[in-house]
N, C-alpha and C positions, 0 to 999 in steps of 0.2 A: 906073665902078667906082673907087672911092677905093683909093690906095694905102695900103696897110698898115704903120703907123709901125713903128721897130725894135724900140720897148719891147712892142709886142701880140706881136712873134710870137715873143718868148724867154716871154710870160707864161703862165701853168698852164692846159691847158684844163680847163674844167669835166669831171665824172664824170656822166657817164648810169645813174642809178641805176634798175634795173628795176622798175615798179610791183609786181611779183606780187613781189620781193625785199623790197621796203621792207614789204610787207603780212605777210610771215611774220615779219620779224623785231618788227614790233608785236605780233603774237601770242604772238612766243615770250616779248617782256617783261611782258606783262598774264599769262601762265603763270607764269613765274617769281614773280609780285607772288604770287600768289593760293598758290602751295604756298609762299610765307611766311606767310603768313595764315593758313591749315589745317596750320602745323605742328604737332606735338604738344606739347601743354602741360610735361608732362615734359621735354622737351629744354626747354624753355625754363626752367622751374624750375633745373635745374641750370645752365644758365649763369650765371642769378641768382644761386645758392649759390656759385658758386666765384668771382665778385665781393665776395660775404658774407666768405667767408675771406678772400679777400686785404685785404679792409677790418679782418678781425679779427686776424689776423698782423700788422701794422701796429699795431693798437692796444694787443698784446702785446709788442712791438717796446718800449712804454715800460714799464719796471721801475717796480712801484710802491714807495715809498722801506716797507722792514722796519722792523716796530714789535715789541716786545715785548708777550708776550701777558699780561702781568699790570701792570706800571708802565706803558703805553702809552708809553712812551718810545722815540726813534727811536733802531735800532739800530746805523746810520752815523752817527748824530749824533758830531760832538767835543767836543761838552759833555756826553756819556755815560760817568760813569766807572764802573770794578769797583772793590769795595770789596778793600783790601789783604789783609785778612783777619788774623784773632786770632794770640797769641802761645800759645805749648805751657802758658803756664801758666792762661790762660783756662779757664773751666770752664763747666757750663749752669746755668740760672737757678734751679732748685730746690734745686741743692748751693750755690750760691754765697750764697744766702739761710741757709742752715743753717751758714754759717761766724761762729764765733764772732768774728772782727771787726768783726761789723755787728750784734751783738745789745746790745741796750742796756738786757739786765737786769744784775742783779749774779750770782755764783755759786750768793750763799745765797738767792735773790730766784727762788720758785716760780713767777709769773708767773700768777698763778691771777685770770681777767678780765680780764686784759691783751691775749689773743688773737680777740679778737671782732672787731679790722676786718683790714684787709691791711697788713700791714708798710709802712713808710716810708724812704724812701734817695734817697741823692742819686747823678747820676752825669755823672764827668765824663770827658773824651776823648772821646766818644762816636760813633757811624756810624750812619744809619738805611739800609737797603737791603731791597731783596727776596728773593723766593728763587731768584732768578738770581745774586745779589749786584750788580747794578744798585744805583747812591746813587739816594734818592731822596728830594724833598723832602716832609713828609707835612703838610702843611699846603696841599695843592690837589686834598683831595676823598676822595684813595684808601684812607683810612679809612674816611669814610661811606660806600664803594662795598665797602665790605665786602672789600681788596686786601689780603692779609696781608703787614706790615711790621715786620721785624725788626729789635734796633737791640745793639749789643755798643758796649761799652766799660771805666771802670773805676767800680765800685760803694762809695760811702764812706757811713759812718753818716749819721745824720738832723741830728745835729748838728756836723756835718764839713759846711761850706761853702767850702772851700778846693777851689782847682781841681790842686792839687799830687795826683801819684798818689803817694801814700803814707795806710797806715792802713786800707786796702781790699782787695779782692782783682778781677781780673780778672773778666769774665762775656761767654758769647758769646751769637750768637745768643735775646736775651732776646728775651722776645713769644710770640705776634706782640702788634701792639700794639693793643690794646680800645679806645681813648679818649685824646686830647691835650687839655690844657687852659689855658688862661691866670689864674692867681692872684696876687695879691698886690697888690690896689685899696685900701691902706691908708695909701697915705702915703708907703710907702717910697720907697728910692732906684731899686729896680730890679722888672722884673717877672719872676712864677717860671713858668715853664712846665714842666708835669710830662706822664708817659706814665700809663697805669696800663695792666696785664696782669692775665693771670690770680691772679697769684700776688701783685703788690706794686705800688706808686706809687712814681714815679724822678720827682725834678726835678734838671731839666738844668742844670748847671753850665757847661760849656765843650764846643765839640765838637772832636772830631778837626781835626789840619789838614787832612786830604783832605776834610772834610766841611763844612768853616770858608764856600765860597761859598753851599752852597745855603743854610745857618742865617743869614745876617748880612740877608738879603732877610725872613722870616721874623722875626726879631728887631727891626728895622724898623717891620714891621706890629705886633707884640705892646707895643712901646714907647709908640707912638702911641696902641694903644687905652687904653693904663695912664693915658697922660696925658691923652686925653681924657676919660675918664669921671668922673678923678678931678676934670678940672676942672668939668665940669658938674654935679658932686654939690655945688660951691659956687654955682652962681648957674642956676636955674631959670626965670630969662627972658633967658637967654646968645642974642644975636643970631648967626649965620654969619660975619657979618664979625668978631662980637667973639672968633671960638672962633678964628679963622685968625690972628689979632693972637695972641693968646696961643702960640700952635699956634709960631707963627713965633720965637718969644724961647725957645725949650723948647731946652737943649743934649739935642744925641742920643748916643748912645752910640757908643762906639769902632769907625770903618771904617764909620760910617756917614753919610750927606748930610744939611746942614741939612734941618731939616721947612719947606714952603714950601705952599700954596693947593693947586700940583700934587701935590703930596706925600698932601694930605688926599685930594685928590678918586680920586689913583690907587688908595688903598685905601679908598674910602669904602665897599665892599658890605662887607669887610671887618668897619668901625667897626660896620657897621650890626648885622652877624650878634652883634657880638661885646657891643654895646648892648643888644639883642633879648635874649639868653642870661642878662647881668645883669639883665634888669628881672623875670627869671622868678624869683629870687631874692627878689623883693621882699615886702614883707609888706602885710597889709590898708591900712594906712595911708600909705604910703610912694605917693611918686608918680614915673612912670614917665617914666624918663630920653626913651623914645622920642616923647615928647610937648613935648620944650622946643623952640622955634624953633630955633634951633642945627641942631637934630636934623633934622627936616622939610625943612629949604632944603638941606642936605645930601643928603636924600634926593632932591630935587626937580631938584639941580643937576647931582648925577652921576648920574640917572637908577636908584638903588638897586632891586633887587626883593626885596620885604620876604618874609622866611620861608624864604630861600631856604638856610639854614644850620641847617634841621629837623634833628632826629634821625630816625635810622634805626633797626633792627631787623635785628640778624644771631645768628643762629646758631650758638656756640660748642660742637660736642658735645652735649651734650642740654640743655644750660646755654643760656635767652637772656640775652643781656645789652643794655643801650641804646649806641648808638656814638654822641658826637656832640662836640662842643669847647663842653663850656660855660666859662664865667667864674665860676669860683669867686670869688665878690667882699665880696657882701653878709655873708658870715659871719666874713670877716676884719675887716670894719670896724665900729666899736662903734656897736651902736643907739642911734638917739636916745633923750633922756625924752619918753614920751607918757604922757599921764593915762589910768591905769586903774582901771575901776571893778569889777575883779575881788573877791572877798569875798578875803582873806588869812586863810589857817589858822593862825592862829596858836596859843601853846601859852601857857598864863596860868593863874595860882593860881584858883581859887574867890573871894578877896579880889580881884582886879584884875578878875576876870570883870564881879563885880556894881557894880563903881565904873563901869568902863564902862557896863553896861545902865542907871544910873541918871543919871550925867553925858552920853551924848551917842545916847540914845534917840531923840530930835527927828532927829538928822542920820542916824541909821541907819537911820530909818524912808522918809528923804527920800531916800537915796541906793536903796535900797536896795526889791522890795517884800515884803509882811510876809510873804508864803509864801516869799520869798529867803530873809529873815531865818531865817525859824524853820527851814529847812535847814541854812543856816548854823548855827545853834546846834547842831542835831544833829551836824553834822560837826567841831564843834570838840571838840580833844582837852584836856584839863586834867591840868595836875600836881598831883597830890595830896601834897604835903611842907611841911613848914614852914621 
């Protein structure tokens, strides 16, 4: 018999586990397995729900940033400002329109068909905002979405282009406003951008200081489009490189950055909308700016999508009206000479009539055919006098 080392008889002796023990207790875990398995669906459902919540508590846990519900502007934003609001001598737009320092009849001047369009004014200091009083910029949409925008400032006659408040009277809360537009594709020095309302057409002169950031971004774009169009109206196979050279020598206006390739390209949907609107202008003969190279590499390079600055349709009271920013362009600039072969009514003695029918008979007959003619003769009127 070997002697027994020191380290076996301090070590553990094994456990004698009873077979019948070790057998119930496999039974009792293949039991316990199986009434997890046949628990009820119900219990089980809700544990899964109250996982759901604690996953959706959590998810409410993040605050979503508050928007306004008409300007979509954020309402923690710090580039969100309230407009300061009017002075006590500010008045609303239908009394300030009927103040005799904006009327530019005379006393003794009855004014008899002089009232068939909408009054004309100019207006400077000016705010545009909401009806939260929210600033808001109205050149990214919220007219054509039909977002009523209100704009006060000071209201001077049509031929009062001085941004001085003198000569005017106060106006609050005008609008809302129906239509923005860009005009003055003549040549000039500067371009006009006007509101129209129900009641009247406002171009802007100067805005407010509180209101001087959002305008001078806007002004920018409106600058750019004056001077692009007006230069493509000179050269009808203007290359992209040739418009960005030109684009490039263009002084811009005050507080504002040289015009640069990025310059173009940042507003190119812009030019494009504002191209598009002028060419609708156009007349049968005139050919359409959004077809010069220029135009197209433009579109091509800043990826433009065409049409995308359509008019809309909103509802005013029972009144509709059309909402959209066109360019009033083509009617300020003088049309070309184009040959017309219109008949001219003109007003002639009985002596001048028959010099004509006998001197230039041959060319009347050629321009003209004999059943034009002979309507012509019946539509002309004669003076009978000596």
């Amino acid at each position: 018999m070997k002697q027994k080392v020191l380290k076996d008889m301090f070590a553990p002796k094994p456990v004698m586990v009873d077979p019948e023990v070790k057998e119930h207790d496999k039974t009792s875990q293949e039991t316990s397995d199986e009434c997890s398995e046949d628990e009820p669906v119900s219990k089980r459902l809700k544990t899964s729900n109250k996982s759901n919540d604690t996953v959706k508590r959590k998810k409410s846990a993040v605050k979503k940033p508050l928007k306004c519900d008409i300007c979509k502007q954020l309402l923690e934003s710090p580039s969100l400002e309230m407009f300061s609001g009017d002075g006590n001598e500010a008045v609303e737009e239908f009394i300030a329109l009927a103040s005799e320092t904006l009327s530019i009849f005379d006393a003794d001047s009855n004014g008899e068909g002089e009232w068939d369009d909408k009054p004309q004014h100019r207006i400077t200091n000016f705010t545009v905002y909401d009806e939260y009083g929210h600033l808001c910029p109205f050149d990214t949409g919220l007219i054509d979405q039909n977002v009523p925008l209100y704009f006060s400032g000071y209201i001077k006659p049509i031929y009062d282009d001085s941004p001085a408040l003198t000569g005017g009277v106060y106006g609050t809360k005008l609008g809302p406003i129906d239509m923005w537009y860009v005009a003055g594709f003549d040549g000039g020095e500067k371009e006009l951008i006007g509101f129209t309302t129900i009641y009247a057409d406002y171009l802007l002169l100067q805005p407010s200081d509180q209101y001087v950031p959002l305008f001078d971004t806007l002004r920018e774009k409106t600058f750019l489009s004056k001077t692009v169009i007006e230069v493509l109206e000179e050269d009808y196979e203007m290359t992209l490189e040739d418009l960005i050279n030109i684009v490039q020598l263009v002084v811009p206006p005050e507080q504002c950055q040289p015009f640069s390739e990025e310059t173009l390209l940042k507003h190119a949907q812009f030019l494009v909308e504002q191209i598009e609107s002028y060419d609708l202008a156009a007349g049968e003969g005139d050919d359409l700016l959004i077809t010069i190279p220029a135009v197209r590499g433009l579109i091509k390079l800043a990826g433009v999508t065409l049409g995308a600055g359509g008019s809309q349709q909103t509802t005013s009271g029972k009144d509709q009206k059309q909402r959209r920013r066109p360019v009033k362009a083509r009617e300020d600039k003088v049309p070309g000479k184009t040959k017309s072969t219109d008949i001219s009514h003109a007003t002639v003695t009985p002596l001048v009539k028959a010099s004509f029918e006998g001197i230039f008979i041959d060319q009347m007959q050629d321009t003209v055919s004999t059943q034009d003619y002979i309507m012509y003769l019946k539509h002309v009127k004669f003076a009978c006098y000596c």
